[in-house]
LUMRO-66885 format. One line per 3 residues: number of its first residue (from 1); their letters; for each residue x, y, z of N, C-alpha, C, CB. Coordinates in Angstrom, 1 decimal, always signed. Glycine has a CB too. Example, Ala and Ser with C-alpha at 12.3 -4.5 7.8 and 13.67 -1.06 7.14 Angstrom:
<nodes>
1 = AS = +13.2/-5.7/+7.8/+12.3/-4.5/+7.8/+13.2/-3.3/+7.8/+11.3/-4.5/+9.0 | +12.8/-2.2/+7.1/+13.7/-1.1/+7.1/+12.9/+0.0/+7.9/+14.1/-0.6/+5.7 $
</nodes>
This chain:
<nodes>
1 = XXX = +45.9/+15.0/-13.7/+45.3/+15.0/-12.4/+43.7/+15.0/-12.5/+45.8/+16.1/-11.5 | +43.5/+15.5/-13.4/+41.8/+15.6/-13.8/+41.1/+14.9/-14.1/+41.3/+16.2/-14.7 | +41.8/+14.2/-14.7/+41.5/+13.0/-15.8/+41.5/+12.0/-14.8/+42.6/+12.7/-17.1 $
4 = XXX = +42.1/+11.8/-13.8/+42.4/+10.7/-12.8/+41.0/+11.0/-12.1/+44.0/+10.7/-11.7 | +41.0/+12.1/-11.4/+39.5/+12.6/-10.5/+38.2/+11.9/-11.5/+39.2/+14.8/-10.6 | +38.4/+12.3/-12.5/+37.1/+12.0/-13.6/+36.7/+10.8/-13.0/+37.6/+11.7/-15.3 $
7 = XXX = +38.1/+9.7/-13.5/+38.0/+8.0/-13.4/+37.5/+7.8/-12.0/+39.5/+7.0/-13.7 | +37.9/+8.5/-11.4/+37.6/+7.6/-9.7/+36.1/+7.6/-9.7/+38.3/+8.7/-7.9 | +35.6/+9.3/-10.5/+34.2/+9.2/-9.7/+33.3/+8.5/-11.2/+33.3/+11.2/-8.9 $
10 = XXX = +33.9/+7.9/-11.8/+33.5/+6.8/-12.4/+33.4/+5.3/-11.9/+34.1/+6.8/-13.2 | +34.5/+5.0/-11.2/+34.7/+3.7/-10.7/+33.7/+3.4/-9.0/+36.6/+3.7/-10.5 | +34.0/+4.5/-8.6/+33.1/+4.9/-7.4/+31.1/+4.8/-7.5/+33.7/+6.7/-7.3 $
13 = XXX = +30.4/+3.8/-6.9/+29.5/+4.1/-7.1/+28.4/+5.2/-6.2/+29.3/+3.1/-7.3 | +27.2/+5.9/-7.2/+26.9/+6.6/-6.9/+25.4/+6.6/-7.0/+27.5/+7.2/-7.4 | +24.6/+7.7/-6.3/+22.7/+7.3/-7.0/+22.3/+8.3/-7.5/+21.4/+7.1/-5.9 $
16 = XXX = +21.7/+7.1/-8.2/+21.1/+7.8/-9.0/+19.8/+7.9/-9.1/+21.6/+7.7/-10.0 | +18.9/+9.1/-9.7/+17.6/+9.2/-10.0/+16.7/+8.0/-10.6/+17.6/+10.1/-10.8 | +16.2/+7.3/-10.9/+15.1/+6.7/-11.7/+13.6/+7.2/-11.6/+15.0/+5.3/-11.2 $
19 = XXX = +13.0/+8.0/-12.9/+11.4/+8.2/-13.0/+10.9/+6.6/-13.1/+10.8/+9.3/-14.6 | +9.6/+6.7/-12.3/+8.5/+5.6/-12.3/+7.7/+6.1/-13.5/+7.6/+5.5/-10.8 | +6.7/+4.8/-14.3/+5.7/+4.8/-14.6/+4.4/+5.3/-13.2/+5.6/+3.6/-15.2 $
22 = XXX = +3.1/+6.1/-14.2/+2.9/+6.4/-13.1/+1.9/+5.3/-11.9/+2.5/+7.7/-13.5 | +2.2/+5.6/-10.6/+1.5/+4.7/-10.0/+2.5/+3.2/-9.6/+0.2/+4.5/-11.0 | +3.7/+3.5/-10.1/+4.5/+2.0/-10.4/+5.8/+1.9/-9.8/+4.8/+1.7/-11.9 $
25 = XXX = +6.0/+3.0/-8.6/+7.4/+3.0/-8.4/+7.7/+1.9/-7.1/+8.0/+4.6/-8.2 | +6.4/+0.9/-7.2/+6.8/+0.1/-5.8/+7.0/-0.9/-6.6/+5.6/-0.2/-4.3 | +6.2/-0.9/-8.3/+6.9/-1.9/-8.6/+8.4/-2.3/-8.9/+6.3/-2.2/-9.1 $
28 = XXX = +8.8/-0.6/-9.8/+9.9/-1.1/-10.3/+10.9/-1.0/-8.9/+10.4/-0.2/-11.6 | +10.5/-0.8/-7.9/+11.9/-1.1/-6.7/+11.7/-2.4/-6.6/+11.9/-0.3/-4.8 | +10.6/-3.4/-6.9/+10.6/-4.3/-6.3/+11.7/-5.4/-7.5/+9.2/-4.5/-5.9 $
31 = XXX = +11.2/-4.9/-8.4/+11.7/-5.7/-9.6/+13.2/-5.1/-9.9/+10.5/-5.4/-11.0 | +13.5/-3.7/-9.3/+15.3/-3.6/-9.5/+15.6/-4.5/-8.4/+16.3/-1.7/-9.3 | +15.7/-4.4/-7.6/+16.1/-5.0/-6.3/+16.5/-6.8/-6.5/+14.6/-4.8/-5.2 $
34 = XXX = +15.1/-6.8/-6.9/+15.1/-8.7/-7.6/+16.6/-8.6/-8.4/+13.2/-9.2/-9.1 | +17.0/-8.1/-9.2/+18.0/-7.6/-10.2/+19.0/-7.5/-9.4/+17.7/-6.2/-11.0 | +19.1/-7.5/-8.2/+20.4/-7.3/-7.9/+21.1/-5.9/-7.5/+20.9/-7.8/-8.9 $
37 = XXX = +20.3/-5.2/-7.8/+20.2/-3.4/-7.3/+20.2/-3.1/-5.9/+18.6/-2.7/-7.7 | +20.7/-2.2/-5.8/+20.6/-1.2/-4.4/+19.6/-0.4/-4.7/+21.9/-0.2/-3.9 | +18.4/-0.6/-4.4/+17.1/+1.0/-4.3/+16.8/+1.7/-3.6/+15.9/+1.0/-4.4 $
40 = XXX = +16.6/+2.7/-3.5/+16.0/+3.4/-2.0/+14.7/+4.4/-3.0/+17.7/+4.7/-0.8 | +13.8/+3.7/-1.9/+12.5/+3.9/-2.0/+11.7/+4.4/-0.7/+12.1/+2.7/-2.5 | +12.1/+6.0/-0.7/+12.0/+6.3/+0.8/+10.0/+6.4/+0.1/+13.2/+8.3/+1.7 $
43 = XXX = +9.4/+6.1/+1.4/+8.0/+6.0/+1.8/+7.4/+6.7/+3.2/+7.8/+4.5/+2.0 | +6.4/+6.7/+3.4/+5.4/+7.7/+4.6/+4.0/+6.7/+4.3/+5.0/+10.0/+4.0 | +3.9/+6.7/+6.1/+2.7/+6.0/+6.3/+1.7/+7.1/+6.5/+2.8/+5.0/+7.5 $
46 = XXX = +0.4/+7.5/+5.8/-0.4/+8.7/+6.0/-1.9/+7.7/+6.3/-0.4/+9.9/+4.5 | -2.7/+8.8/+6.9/-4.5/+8.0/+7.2/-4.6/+9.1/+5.8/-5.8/+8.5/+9.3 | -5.2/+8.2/+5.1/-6.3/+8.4/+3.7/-7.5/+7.7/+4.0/-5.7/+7.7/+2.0 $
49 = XXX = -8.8/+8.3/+3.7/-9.9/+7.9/+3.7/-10.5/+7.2/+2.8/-10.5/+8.6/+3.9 | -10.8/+5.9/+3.0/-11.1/+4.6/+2.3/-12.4/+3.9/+2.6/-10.0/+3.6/+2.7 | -13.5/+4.2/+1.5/-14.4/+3.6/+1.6/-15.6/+4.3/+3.5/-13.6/+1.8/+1.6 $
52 = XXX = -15.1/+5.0/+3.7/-15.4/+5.6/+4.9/-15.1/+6.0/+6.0/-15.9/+5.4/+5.3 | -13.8/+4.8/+5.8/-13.0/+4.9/+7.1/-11.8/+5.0/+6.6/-13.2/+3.8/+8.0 | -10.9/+6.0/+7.9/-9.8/+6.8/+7.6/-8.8/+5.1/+7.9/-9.5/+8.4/+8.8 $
55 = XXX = -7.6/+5.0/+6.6/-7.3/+3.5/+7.3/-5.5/+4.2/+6.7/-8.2/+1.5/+6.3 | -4.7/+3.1/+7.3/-3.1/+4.0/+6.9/-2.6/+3.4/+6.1/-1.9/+4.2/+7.9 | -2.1/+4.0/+4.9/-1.7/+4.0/+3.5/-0.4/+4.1/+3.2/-2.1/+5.1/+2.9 $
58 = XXX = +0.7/+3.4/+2.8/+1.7/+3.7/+2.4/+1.8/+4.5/+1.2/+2.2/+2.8/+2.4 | +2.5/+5.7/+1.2/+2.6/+6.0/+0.1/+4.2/+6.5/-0.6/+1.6/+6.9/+0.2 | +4.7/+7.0/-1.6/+5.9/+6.9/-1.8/+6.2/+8.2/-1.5/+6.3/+6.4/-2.9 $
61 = XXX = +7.3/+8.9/-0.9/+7.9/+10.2/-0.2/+7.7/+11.3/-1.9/+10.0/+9.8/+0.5 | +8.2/+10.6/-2.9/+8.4/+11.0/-4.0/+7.8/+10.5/-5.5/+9.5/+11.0/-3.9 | +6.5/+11.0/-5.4/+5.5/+9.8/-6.1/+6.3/+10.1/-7.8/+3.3/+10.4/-6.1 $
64 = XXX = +6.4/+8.5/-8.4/+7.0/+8.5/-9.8/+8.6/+8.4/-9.3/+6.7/+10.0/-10.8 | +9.4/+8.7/-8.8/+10.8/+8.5/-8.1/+11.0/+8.0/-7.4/+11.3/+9.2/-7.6 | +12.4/+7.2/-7.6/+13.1/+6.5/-6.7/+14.6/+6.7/-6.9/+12.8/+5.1/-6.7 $
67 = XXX = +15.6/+5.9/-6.1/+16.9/+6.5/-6.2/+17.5/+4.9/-6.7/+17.6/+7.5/-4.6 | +18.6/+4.7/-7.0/+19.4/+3.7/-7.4/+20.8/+3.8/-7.0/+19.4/+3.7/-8.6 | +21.4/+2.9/-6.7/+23.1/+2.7/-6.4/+23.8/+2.6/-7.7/+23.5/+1.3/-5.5 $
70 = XXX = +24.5/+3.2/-8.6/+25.1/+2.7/-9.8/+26.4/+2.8/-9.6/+24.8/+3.3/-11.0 | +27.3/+1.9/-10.5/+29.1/+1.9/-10.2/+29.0/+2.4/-12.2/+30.3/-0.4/-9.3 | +29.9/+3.2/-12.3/+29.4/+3.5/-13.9/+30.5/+2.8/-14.8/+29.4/+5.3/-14.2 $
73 = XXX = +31.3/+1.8/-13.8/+32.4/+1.0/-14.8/+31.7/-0.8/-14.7/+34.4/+1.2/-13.9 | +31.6/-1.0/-13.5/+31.3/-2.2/-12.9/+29.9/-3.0/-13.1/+31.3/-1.9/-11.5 | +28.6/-1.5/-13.0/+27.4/-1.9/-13.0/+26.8/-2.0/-14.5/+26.7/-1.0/-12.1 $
76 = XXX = +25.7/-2.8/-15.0/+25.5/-3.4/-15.8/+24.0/-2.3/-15.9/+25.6/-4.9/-15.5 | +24.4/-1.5/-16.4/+23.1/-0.6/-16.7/+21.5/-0.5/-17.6/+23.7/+0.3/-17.0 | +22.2/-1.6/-18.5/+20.8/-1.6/-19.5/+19.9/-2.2/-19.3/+20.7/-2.1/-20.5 $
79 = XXX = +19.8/-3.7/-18.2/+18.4/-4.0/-17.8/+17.5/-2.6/-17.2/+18.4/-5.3/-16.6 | +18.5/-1.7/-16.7/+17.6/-0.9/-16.2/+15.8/-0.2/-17.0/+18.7/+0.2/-16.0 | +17.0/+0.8/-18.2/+15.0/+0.9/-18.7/+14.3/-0.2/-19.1/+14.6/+1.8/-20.0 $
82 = XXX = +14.3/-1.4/-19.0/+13.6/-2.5/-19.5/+12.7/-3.3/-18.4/+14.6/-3.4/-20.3 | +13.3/-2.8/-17.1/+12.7/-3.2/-16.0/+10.8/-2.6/-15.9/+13.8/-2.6/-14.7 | +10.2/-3.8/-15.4/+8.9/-3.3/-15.2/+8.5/-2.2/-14.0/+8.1/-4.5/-14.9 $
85 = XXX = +7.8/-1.0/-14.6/+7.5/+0.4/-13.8/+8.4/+1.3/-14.1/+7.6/+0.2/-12.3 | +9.8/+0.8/-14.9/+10.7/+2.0/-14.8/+10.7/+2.8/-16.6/+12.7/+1.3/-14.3 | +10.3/+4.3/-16.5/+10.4/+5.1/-17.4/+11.6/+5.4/-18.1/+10.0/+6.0/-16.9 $
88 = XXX = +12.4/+6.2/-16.8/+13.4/+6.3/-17.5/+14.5/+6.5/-16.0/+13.3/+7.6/-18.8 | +15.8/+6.8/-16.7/+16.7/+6.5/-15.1/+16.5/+8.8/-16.2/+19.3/+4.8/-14.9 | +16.9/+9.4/-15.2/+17.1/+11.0/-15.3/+18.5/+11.4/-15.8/+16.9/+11.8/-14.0 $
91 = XXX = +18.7/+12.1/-16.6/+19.9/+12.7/-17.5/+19.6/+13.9/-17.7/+20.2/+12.0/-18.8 | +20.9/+14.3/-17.3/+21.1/+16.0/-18.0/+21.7/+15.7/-19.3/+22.2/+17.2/-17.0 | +21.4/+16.3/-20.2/+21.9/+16.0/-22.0/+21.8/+13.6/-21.8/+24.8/+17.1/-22.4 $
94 = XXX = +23.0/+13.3/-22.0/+23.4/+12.0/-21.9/+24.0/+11.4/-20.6/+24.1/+11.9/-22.8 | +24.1/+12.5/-19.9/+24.8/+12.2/-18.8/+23.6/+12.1/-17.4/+26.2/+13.4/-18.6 | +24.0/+10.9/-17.0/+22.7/+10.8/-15.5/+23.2/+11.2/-14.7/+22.0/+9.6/-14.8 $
97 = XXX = +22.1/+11.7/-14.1/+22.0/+12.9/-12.7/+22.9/+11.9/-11.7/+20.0/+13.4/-11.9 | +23.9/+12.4/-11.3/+24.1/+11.9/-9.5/+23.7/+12.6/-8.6/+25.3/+11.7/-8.9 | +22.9/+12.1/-7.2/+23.0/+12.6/-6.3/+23.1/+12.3/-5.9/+22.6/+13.1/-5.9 $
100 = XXX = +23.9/+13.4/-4.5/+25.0/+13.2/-3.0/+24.4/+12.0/-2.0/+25.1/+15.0/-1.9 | +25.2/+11.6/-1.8/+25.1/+10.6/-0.8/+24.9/+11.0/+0.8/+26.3/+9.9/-1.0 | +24.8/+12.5/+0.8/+24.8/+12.9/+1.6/+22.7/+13.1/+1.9/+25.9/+14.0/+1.4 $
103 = XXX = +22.4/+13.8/+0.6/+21.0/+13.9/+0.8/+20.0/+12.5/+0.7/+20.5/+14.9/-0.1 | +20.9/+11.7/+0.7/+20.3/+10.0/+0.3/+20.4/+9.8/+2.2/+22.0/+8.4/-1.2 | +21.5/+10.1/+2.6/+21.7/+9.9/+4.2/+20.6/+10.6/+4.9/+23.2/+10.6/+4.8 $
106 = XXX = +20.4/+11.8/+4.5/+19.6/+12.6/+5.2/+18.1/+12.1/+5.3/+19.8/+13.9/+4.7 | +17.5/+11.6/+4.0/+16.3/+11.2/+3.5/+16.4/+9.7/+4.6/+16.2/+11.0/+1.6 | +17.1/+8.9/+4.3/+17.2/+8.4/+5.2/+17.1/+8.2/+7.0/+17.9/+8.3/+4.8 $
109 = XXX = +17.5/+8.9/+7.0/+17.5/+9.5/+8.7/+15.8/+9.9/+8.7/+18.8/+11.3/+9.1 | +15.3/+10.3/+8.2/+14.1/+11.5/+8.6/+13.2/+9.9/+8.8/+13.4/+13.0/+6.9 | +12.3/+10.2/+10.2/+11.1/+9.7/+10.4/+10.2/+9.9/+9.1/+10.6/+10.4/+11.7 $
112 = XXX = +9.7/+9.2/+8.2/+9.0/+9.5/+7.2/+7.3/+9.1/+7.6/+9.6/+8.7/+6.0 | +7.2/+8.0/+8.8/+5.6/+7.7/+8.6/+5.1/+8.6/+9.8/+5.2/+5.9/+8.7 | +3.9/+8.8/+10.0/+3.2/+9.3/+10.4/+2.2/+8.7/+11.2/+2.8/+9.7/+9.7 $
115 = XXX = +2.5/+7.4/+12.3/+1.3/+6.7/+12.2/+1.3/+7.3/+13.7/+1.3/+5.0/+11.7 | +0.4/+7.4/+14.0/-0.8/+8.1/+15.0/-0.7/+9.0/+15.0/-1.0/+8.0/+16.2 | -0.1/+9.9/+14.2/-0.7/+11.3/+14.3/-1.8/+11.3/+13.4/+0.3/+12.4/+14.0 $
118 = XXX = -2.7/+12.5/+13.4/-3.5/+12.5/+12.3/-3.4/+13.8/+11.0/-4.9/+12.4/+12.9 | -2.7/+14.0/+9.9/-2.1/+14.4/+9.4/-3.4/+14.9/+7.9/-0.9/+13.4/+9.5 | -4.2/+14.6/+8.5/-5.6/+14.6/+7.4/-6.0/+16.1/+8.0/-7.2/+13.1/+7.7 $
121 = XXX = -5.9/+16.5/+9.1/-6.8/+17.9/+9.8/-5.2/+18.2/+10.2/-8.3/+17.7/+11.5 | -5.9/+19.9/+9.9/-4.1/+20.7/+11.1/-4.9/+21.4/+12.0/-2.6/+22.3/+10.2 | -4.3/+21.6/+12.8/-5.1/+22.1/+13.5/-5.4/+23.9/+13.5/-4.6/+21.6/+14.7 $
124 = XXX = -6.7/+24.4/+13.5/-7.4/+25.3/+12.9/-7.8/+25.9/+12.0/-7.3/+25.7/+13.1 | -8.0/+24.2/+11.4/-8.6/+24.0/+9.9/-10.1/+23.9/+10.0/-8.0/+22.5/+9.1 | -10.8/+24.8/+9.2/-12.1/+24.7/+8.9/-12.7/+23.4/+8.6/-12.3/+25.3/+7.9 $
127 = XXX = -13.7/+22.5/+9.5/-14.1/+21.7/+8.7/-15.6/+21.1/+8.9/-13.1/+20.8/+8.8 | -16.0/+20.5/+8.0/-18.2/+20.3/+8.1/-18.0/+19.2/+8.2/-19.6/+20.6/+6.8 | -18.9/+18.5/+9.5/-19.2/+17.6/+10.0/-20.4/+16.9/+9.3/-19.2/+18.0/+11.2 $
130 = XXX = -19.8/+15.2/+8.7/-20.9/+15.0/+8.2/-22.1/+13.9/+8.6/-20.6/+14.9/+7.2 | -22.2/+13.9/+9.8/-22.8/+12.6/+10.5/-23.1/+13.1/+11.8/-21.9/+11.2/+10.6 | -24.1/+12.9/+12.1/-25.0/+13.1/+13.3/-25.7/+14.3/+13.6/-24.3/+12.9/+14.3 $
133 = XXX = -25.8/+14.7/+14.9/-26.9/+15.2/+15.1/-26.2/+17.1/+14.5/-27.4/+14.7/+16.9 | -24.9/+17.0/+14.5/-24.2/+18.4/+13.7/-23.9/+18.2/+12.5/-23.0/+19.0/+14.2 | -24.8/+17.3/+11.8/-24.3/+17.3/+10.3/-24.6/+18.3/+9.5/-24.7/+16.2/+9.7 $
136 = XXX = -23.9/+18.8/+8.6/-23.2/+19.4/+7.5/-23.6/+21.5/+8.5/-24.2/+18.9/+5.3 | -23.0/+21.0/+9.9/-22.5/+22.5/+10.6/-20.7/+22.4/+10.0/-22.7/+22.3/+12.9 | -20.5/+23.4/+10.7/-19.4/+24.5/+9.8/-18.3/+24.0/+11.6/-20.3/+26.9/+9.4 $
139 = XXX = -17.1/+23.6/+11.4/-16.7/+23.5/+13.2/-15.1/+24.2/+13.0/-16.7/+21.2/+14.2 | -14.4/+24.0/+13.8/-12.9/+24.4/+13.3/-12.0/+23.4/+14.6/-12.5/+26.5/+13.5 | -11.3/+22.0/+13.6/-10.2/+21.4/+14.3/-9.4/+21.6/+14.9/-9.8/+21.0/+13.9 $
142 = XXX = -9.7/+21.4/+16.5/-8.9/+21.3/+17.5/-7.9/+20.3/+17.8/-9.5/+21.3/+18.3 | -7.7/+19.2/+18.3/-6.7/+18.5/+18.3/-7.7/+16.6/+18.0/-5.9/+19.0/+20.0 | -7.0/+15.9/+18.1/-7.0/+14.0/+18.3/-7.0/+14.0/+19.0/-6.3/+13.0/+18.1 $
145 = XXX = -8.3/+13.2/+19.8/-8.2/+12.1/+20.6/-8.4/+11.0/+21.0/-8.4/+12.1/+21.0 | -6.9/+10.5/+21.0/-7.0/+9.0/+20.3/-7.0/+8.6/+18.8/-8.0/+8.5/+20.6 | -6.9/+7.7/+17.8/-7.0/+7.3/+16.8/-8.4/+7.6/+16.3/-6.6/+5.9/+16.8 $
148 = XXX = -9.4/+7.2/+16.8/-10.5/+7.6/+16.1/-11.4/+8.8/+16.7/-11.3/+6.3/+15.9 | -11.2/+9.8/+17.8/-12.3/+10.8/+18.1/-11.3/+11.8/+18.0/-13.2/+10.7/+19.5 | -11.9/+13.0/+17.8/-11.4/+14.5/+17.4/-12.4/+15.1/+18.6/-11.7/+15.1/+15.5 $
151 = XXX = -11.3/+16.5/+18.6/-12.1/+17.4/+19.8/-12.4/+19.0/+18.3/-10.5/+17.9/+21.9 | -13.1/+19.1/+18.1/-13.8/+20.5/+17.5/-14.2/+21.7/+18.0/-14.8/+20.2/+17.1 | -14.3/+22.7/+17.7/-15.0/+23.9/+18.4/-16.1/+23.7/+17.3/-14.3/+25.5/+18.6 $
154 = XXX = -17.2/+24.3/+18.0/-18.7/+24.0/+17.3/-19.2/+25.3/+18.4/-19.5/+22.2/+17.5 | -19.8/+26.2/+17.0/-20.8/+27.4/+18.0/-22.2/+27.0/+18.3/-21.0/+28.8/+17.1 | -22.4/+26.5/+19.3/-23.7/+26.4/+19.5/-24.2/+27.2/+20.9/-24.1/+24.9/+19.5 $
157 = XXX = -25.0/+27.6/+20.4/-26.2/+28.5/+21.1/-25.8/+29.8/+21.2/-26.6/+28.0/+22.5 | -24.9/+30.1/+20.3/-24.1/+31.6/+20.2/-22.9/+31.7/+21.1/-25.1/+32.8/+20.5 | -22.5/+30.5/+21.7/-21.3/+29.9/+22.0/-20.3/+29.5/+21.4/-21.5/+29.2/+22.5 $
160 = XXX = -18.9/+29.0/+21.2/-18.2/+28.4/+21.1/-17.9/+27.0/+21.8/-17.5/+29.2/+21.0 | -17.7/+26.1/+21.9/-18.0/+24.6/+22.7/-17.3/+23.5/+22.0/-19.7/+24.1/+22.7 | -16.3/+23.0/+22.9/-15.7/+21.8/+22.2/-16.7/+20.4/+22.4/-14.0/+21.4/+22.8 $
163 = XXX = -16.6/+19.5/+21.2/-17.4/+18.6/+20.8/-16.5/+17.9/+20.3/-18.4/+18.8/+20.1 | -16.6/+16.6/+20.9/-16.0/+15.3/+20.6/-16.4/+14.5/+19.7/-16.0/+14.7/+21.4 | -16.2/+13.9/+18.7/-17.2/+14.0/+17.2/-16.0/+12.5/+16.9/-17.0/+16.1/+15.7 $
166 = XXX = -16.5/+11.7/+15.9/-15.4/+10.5/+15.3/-14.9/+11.0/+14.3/-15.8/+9.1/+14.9 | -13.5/+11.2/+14.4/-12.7/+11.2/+13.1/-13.4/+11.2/+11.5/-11.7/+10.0/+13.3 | -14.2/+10.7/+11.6/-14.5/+9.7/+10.6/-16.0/+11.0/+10.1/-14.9/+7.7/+11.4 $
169 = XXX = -16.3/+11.4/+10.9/-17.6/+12.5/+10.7/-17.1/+14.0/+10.4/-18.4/+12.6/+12.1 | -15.8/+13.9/+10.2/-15.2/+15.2/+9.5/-14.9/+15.0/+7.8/-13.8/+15.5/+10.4 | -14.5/+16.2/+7.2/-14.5/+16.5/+6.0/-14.1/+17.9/+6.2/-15.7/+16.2/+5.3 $
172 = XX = -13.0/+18.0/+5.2/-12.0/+19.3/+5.2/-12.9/+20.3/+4.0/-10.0/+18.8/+4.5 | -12.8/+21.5/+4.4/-13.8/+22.7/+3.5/-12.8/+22.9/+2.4/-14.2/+24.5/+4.4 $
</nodes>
């Protein structure tokens, strides 16, 4: 009876881990996929600051990682490490990691991108303003308004005072 369990979740496919080279795991999804692969390559859209301006970035959920569909009777496993970007697929001793299909579902489900929020400031985060007439003052992030203006507290005149400032004139302490 054991021995039968074994085979099923042999015959049965499952996912598995793959490490990226680093910086390379968009390529090797792109290049298993071309192959004939099932990948999942969960991603998040974030604002990273580029050249000055905050612009939105894809980046990978799990930088160097991706997941794979394998059948361990059926599937044809050796182009795998030879594919471009891919390191190695993950093994405990000789045997590769499976993981549940359940947390492949769940990763799935989750909203991963971020796009209009602004995810660069939390709110009552220290931060120095570096442009204009409050440049390099000391303020503390209040909320977005809108894609490009932020609302700040700024002490002036031995006050506290929200100031409306561009996204783009902040910088985290």
């Amino acid at each position: 009876m054991e021995e039968l369990e074994t085979q099923e979740a042999w015959i049965n496919p499952s996912w598995y881990v793959i490490q990226c080279k680093g910086g390379e795991s968009f390529r090797a999804a792109e290049h298993l996929a071309n192959q004939g692969y099932e990948v999942f390559h969960p991603v998040l859209s974030v604002k990273r600051k580029r050249q000055g301006k905050y612009t939105l970035v894809t980046e990978p959920l799990f930088p160097y990682y991706l997941f794979i569909r394998l059948d361990q009777i059926v599937s044809n496993w050796r182009p795998i490490r030879s594919t471009r970007g891919v390191l190695r697929l993950l093994t405990f001793g000789n045997t590769p990691i499976a993981v549940p299909d359940a947390l492949i579902e769940t990763l799935r489900d989750q909203p991963h991108h971020q796009e209009g929020s602004h995810s660069i400031f939390s709110v009552g985060e220290k931060v120095t303003i570096t442009d204009g007439p409050f440049k390099d003052l000391e303020a503390v992030f209040k909320r977005c308004k809108g894609e490009e203006r932020a609302i700040v507290l700024l002490n002036v005149l031995q006050r506290p005072q929200d100031v409306e400032l561009s996204i783009d004139n902040l910088r985290k302490n």
